[in-house]
ZAKEVO-764226 format. One line per 3 residues: number of its first residue (from 1); their letters; for each residue x, y, z of C-alpha. Coordinates in Angstrom, 2 decimals. Layout:
NUM> A> X Y Z ~ ...
***
This chain:
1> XXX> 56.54 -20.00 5.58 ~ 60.35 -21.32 5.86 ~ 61.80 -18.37 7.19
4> XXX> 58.61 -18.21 10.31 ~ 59.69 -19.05 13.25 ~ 58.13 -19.54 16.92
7> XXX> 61.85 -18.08 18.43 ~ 64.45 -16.78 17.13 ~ 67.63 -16.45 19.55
10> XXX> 70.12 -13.98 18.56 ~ 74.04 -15.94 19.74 ~ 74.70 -19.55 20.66
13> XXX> 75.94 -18.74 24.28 ~ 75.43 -20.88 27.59 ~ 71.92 -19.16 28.05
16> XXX> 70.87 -19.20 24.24 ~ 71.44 -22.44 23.82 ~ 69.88 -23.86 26.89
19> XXX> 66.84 -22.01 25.88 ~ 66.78 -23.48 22.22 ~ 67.26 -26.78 23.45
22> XXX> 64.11 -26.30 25.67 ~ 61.83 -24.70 23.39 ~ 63.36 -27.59 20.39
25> XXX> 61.93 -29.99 22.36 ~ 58.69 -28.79 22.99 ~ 57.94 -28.91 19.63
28> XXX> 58.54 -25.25 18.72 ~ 60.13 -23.65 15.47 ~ 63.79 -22.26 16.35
31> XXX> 66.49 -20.46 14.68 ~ 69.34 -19.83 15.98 ~ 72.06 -17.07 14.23
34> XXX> 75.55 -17.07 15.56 ~ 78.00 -14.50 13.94 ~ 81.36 -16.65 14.78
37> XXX> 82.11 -19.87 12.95 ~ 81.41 -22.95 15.10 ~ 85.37 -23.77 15.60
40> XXX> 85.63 -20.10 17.21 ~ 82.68 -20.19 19.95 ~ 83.92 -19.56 23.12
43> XXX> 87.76 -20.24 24.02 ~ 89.83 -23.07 24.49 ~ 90.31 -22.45 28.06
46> XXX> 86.77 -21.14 29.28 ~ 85.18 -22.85 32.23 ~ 81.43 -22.44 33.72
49> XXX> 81.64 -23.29 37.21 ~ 77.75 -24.88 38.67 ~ 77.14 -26.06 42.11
52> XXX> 75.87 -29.50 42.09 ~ 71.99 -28.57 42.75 ~ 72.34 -26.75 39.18
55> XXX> 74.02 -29.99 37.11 ~ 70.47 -31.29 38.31 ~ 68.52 -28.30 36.70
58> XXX> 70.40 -28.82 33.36 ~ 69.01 -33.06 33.52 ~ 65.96 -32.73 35.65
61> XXX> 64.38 -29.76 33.57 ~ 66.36 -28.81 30.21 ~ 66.95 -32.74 29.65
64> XXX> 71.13 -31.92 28.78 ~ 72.97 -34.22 30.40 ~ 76.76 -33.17 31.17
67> XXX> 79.23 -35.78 29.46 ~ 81.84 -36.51 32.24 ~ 84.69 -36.17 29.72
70> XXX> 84.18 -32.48 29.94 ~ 84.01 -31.86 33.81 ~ 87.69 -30.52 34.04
73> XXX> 87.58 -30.61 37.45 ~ 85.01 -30.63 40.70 ~ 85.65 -28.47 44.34
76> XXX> 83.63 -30.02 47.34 ~ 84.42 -26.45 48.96 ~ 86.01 -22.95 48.59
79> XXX> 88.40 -21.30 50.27 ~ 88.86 -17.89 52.36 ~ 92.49 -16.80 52.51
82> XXX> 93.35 -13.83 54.25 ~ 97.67 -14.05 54.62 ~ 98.50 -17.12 56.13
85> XXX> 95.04 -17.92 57.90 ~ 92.71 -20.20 55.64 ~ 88.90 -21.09 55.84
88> XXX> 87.85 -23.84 53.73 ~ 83.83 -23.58 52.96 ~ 81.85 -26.28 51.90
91> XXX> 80.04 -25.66 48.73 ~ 80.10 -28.41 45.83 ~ 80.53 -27.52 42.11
94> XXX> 82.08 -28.49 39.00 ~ 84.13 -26.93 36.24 ~ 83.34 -27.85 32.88
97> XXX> 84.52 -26.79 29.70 ~ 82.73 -23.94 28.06 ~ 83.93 -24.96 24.20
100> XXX> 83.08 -29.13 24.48 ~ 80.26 -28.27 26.20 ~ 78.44 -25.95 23.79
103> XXX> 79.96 -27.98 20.90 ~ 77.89 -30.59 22.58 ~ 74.76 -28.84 22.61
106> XXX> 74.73 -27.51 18.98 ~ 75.48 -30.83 18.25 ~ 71.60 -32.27 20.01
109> XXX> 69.98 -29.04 18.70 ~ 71.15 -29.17 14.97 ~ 70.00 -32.70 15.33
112> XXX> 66.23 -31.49 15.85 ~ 63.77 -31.20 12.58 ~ 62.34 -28.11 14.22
115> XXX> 65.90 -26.13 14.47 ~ 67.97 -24.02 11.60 ~ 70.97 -22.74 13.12
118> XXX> 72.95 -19.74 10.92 ~ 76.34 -20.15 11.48 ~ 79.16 -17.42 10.48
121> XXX> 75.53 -14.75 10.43 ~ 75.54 -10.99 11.70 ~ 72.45 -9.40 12.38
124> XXX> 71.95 -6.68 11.15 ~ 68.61 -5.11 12.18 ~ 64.97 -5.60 13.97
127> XXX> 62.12 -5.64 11.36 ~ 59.71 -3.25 12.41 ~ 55.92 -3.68 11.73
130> XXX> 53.78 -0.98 12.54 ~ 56.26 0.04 15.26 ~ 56.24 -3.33 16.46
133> XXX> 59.17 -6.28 16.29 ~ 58.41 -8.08 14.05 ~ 61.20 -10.86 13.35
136> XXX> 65.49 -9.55 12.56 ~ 67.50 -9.21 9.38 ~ 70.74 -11.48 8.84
139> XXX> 73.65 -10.62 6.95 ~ 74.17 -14.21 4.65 ~ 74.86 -14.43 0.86
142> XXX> 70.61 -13.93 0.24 ~ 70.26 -11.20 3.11 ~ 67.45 -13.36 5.01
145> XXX> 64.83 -11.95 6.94 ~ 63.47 -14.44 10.05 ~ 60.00 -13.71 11.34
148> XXX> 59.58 -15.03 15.02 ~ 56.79 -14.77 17.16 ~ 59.58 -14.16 19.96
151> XXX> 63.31 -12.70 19.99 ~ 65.87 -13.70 22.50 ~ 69.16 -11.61 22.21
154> XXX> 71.47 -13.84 24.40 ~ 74.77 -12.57 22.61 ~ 76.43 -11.89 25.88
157> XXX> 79.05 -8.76 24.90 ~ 78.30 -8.36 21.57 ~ 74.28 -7.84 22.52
160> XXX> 72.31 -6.88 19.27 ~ 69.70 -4.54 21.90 ~ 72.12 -1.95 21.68
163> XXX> 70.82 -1.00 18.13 ~ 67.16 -0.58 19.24 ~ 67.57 0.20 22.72
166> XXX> 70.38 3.21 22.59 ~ 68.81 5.79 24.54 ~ 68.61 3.21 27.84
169> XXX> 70.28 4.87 30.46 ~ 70.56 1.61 32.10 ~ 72.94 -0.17 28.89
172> XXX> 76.82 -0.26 30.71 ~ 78.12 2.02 27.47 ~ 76.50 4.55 29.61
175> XXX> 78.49 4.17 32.31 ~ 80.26 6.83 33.77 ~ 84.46 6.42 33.54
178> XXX> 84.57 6.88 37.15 ~ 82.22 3.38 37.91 ~ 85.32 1.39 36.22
181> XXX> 87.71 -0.63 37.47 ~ 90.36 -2.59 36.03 ~ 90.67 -6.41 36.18
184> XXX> 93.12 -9.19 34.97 ~ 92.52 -12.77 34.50 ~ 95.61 -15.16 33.37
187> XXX> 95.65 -19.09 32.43 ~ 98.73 -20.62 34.19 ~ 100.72 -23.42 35.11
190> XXX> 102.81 -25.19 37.53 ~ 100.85 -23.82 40.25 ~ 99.52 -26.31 43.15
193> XXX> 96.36 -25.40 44.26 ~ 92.91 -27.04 45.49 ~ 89.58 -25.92 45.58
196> XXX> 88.60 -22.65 44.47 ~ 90.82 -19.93 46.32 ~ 89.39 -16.39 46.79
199> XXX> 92.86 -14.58 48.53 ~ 93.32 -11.24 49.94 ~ 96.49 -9.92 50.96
202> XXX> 95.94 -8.14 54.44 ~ 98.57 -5.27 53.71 ~ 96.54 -4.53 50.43
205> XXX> 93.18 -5.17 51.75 ~ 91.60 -2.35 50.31 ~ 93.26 -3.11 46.44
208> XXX> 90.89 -6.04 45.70 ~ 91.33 -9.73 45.68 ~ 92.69 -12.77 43.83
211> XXX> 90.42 -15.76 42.95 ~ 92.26 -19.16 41.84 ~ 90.06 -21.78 39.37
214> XXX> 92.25 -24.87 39.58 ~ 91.81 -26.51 36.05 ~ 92.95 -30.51 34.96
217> XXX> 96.66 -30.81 34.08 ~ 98.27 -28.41 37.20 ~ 96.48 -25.58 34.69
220> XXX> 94.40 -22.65 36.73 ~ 92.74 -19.36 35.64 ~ 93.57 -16.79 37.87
223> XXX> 91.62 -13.61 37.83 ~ 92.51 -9.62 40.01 ~ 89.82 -7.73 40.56
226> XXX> 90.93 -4.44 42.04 ~ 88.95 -1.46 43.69 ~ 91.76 1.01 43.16
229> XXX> 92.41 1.90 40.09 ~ 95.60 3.56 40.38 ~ 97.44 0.04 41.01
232> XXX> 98.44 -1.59 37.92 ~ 96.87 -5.48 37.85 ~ 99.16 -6.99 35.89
235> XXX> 102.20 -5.62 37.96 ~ 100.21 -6.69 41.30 ~ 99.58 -10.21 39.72
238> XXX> 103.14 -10.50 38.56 ~ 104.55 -9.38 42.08 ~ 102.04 -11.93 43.45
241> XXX> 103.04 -15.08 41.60 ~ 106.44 -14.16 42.06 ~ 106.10 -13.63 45.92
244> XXX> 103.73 -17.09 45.95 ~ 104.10 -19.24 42.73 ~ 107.70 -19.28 41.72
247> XXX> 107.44 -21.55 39.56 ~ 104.40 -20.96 37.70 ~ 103.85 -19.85 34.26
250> XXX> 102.04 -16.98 32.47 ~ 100.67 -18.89 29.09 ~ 97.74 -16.41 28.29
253> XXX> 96.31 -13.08 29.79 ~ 94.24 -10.28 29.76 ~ 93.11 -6.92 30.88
256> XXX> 89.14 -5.50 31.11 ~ 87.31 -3.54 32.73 ~ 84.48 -3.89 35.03
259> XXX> 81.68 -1.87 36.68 ~ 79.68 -3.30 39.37 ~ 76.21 -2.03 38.96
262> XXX> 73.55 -4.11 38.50 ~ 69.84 -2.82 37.65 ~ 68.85 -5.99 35.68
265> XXX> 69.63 -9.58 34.47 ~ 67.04 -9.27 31.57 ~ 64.59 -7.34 30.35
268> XXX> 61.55 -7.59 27.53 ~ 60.67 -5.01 25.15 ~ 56.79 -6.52 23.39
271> XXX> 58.28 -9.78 22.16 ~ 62.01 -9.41 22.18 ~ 63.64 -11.01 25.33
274> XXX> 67.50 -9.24 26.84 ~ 68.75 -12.24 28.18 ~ 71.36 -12.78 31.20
277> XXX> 74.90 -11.37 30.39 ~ 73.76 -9.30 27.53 ~ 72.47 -6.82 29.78
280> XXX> 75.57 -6.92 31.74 ~ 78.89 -6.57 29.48 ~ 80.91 -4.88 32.42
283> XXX> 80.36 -6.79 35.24 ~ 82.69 -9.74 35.58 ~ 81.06 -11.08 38.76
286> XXX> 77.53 -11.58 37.09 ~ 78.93 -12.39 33.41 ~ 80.85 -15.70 35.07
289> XXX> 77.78 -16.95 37.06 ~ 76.24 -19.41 35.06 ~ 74.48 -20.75 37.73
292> XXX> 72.22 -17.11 37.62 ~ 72.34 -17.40 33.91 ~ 70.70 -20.80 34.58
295> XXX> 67.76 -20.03 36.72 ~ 67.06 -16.69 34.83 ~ 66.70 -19.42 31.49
298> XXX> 64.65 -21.73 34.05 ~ 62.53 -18.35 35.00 ~ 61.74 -17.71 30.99
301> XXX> 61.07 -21.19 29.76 ~ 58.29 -21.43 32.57 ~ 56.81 -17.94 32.00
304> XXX> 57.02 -18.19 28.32 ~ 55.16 -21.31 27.95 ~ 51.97 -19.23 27.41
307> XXX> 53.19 -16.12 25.11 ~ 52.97 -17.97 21.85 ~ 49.42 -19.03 21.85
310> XXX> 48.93 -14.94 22.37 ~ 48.29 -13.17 18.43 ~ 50.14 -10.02 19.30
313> XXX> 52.50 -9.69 22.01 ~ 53.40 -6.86 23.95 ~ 55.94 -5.79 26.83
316> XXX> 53.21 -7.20 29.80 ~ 52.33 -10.37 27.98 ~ 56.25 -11.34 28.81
319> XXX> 56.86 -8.85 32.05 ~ 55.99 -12.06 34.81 ~ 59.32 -13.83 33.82
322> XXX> 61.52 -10.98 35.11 ~ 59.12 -10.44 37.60 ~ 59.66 -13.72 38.66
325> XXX> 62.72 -14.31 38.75 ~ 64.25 -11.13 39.86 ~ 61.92 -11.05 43.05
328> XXX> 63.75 -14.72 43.71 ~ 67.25 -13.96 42.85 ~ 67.31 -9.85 42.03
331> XXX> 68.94 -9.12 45.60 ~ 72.33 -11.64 44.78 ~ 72.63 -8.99 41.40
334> XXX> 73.98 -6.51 44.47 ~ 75.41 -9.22 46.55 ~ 79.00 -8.32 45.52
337> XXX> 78.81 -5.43 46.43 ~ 77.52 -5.45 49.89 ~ 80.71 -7.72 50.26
340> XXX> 83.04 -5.78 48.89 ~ 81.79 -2.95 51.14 ~ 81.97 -5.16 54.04
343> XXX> 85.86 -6.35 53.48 ~ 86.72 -2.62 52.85 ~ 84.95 -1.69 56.29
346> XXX> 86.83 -4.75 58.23 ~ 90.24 -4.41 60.05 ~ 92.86 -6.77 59.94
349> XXX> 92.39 -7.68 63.56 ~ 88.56 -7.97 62.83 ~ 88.92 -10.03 59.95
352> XXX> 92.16 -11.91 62.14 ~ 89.56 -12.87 64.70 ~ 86.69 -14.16 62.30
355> XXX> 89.38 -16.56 61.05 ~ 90.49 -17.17 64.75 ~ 86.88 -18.08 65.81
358> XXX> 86.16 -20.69 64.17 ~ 82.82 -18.88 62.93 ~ 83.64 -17.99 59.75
361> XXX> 82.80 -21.25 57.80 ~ 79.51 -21.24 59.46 ~ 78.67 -17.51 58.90
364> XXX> 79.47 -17.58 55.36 ~ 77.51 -20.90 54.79 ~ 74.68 -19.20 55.98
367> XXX> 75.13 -16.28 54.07 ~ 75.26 -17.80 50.81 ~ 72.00 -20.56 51.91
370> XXX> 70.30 -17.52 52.88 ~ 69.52 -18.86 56.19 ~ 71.70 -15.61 57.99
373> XXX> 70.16 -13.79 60.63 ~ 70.67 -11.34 63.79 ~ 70.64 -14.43 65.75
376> XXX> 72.79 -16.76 64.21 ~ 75.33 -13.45 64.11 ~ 75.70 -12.32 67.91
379> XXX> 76.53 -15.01 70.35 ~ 79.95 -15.51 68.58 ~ 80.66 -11.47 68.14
382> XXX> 79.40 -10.67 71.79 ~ 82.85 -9.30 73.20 ~ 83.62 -8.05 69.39
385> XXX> 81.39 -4.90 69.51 ~ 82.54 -3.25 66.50 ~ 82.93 -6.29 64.58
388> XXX> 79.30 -7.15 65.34 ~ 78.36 -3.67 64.59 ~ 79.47 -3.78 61.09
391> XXX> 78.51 -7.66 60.31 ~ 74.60 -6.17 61.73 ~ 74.57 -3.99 59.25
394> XXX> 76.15 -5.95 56.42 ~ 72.80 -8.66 57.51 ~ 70.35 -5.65 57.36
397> XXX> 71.69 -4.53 54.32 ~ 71.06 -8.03 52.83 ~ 67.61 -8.29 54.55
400> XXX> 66.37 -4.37 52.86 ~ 67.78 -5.40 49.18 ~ 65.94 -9.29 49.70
403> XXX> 62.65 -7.11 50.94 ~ 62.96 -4.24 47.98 ~ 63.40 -6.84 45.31
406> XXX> 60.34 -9.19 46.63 ~ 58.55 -6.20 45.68 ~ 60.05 -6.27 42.01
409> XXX> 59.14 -3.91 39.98 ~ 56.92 -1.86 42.13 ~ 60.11 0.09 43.83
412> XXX> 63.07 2.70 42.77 ~ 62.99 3.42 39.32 ~ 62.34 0.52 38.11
415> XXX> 58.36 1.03 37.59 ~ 59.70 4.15 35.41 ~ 62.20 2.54 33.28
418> XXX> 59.66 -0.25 32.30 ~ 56.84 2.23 31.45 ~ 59.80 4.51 29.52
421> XXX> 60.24 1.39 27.34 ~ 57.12 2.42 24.74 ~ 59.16 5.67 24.22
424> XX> 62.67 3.86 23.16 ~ 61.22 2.89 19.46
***
C-alpha cells in the first residue's frame, strides 16, 4: 500500500532526522511529516555543539558526514570563570549550524526511493486499532492517513504525545509553577571571547550563571540561567554586558522558562517511540545537548533493528532501548543538578581556593570522563575539611544516581509508571 510505512517519524529535528537517515538506508519504508515549511526549520542562528568523539558517531555509524562549511566554529576547551580567576578545561567540540545542517540532511534523505517527507503537515491524531496504534492522521489537502509499523514523535516542543499521553504525570505541562525558573538567551556582537565561557559572578553566586557560545564573525549566543526567580534576567544580563562588554550589541533575545527535572529522555508506548527533547520541553540543559540526543538515537537504531520483523508490537517488544540507554547515560539526566547544588553549597573562599589549587582542571576532567573518585578527591582537599566534606558528598551523590540508574527500570517509580502505561489509552 503507498501510504504503509515501516516508520513514520513525527518532526524533522536533529534526532528525527538522524534516525530517518539510518533506518533510509537500511532499506526501510520512511515518512517523515514536518508541520513548518522547509525555509522555517530551525533558526538562523541555532548551533548544536558535539564533542569530537560524537562528529565520529554521526560518520562512523549514521554515515552523515559534517560539511566543514557549516562548522561555525570549534573550542579545544571550556572555561570556569568565577570573578577574575579563570580555569580553562580541555574538552574538544564543534559548533555547527543547526539550519545548513538539517537542510543538509533532508536534502540526502529526500534523495532516497524509500523516503516521502510531508512538508508544511500537522498531525492531527493516532489511528487507533483495536486500542492499539496503529499508524497517525495528517492534516494535507486529501487528509492522509500513514500506517507504520513504528511511530517516532521527535517534535522536540511541539511533541504530538501530548494528545494520547495527557494523563502522564511525568509530561512538564504538569509541572508545578513553583519548579520554574526563568532564563534568557541573546545573540550578540562585538564581544571578544574564546572558548566556551560558563561565568559566575561571586557576589551573585547563588542567582545562577552565564554561559558564552562564541559564534564566526565576533557573533556569540549568550544564555542566564537563574535559580532565583525574583531577579529579572534580562535586567541582570543587561547590567552584565554593560559592566563587561561595553561595546557589544543586543541583535536578538529571548525569555523561557525552565524546570530541571528529569525522569526520562524517551519513552515507548507498544510501537510509538517519545524521542529525546520531546519528553523534555522545559529543561534547557537537556534540550541543547545534542550529544545525549545522539547516543539516545544510537541506543534506538541498535535496539530497534529487531521490532519490525515482530507482527504485533507492544510496549516490551521496544522497552530494551530505554533500558539501554538510560542505564548508560540516565544518571547525566540529573547531572545538572547535583552541580547546581554543589555551587550553591560552596563559599567564595572554597570555590577561591579550588581555582587557587591548581586542581580544578583536573577534578572537573574527571568528573565529566567519569573517572572521579574518593581518591582522586582528598590528597588535594586534605587541609580543606569542609571543602572536602561537601565535594565527598557531591562524588557519592554521583556514585548513588550512576548505581540507581544501572538498575534502570527496576527502582523509584519508574517500574510503576511503565506498567501505568496500558491504562493511559
Amino acid at each position: 500500500m503507498e501510504n504503509e510505512y515501516d516508520l513514520v517519524i513525527i518532526g524533522a529535528s536533529f534526532e528525527g532526522l538522524c534516525l530517518a537517515h539510518y533506518f533510509a538506508l537500511n532499506k526501510k519504508k520512511v515518512a517523515i511529516i514536518e508541520s513548518d515549511s522547509i525555509k522555517k526549520i530551525s533558526d538562523d542562528d541555532k548551533s548544536l555543539i558535539l564533542s569530537e568523539k560524537n562528529v565520529e558517531v554521526l560518520k562512523e555509524f549514521f554515515n552523515i558526514r559534517i560539511p566543514s562549511k557549516f562548522i561555525e566554529n570549534s573550542f579545544k576547551s571550556f572555561n570556569l570563570i568565577f570573578g577574575d580567576k579563570e580555569e580553562m578545561i580541555e574538552s574538544e567540540s564543534y559548533l555547527i549550524n543547526e539550519k545548513q545542517f538539517l537542510f543538509y540532511l533532508i536534502g540526502k534523505i529526500i534523495e532516497l526511493e524509500n523516503v516521502n517527507f510531508f512538508e508544511k503537515t500537522n498531525f492531527v491524531d493516532f489511528i487507533m486499532d483495536n486500542k492499539r496504534i496503529a499508524g497517525v492522521k495528517i492534516k494535507t489537502p486529501a487528509s492522509e492517513e500513514l500506517k507504520a509499523k513504528i511511530i517516532i514523535d521527535a517534535s522536540e516542543s511541539k511533541s504530538a504525545a501530548r494528545s494520547i499521553l495527557k494523563d502522564n504525570a511525568y509530561f512538564s505541562k504538569f509541572i508545578d509553577e513553583k519548579l520554574k525558573y526563568p532564563c534568557y538567551e541573546a545573540l550578540v556582537e562585538n564581544i571578544d571571547v574564546h572558548g566556551l565561557n560558563f561565568i559566575i559572578e561571586p557576589e551573585k553566586k547563588d542567582a545562577g550563571f552565564f554561559s558564552i557560545i562564541p559564534k564566526n564573525n565576533g557573533k556569540a549566543i549568550m544564555r542566564l540561567n537563574l535559580f532565583d526567580k525574583i531577579i529579572d534576567p534580562e535586567k541582570y544580563m543587561r547590567e552584565y554586558l554593560d559592566k563587561n562588554f561595553s561595546a557589544c550589541k543586543i541583535l536578538k533575545s529571548k525569555k523561557e522558562e525552565y524546570s530541571i527535572i528529569n525522569p526520562f529522555f524517551g519513552f515507548c508506548y507498544q510501537n510509538f517511540l517519545l524521542v529525546g527533547s520531546s519528553a523534555f520541553q522545559l529543561n534547557p540543559f537537556l534540550k541543547e545537548d545534542a550529544n545525549l540526543k545522539l547516543n539516545a538515537c544510537v541506543s534506538i537504531c541498535k535496539e530497534l533493528e529487531n521490532s519490525f520483523s515482530i507482527p504485533d508490537i507492544y510496549t516490551n517488544d521496544l522497552w530494551n532501548y530505554n533500558i539501554s540507554f538510560m542505564r548508560k547515560y540516565g544518571y547525566k539526566l540529573n547531572f545538572f543538578n547535583e552541580i547546581k547544588s554543589l555551587i550553591l553549597n560552596l563559599s567564595s573562599q572554597e570555590i577561591d581556593y579550588l581555582f587557587e589549587s591548581g586542581n580544578l582542571n583536573e577534578w572537573v576532567t574527571k568528573i565529566f570522563s567519569n573517572e572521579i573518585n574518593k581518591y582522586s578527591l582528598i590528597m588535594p582537599l586534605i587541609l580543606k575539611p569542609s571543602l572536602m566534606s561537601k565535594i565527598m558528598k557531591f562524588n557519592y551523590r554521583i556514585e548513588k544516581l550512576k548505581q540507581s540508574y544501572s538498575k534502570y527500570p527496576e527502582f523509584d517509580d519508574f517500574i510503576v509508571w511503565k506498567n501505568g502505561l496500558k491504562d493511559l489509552i
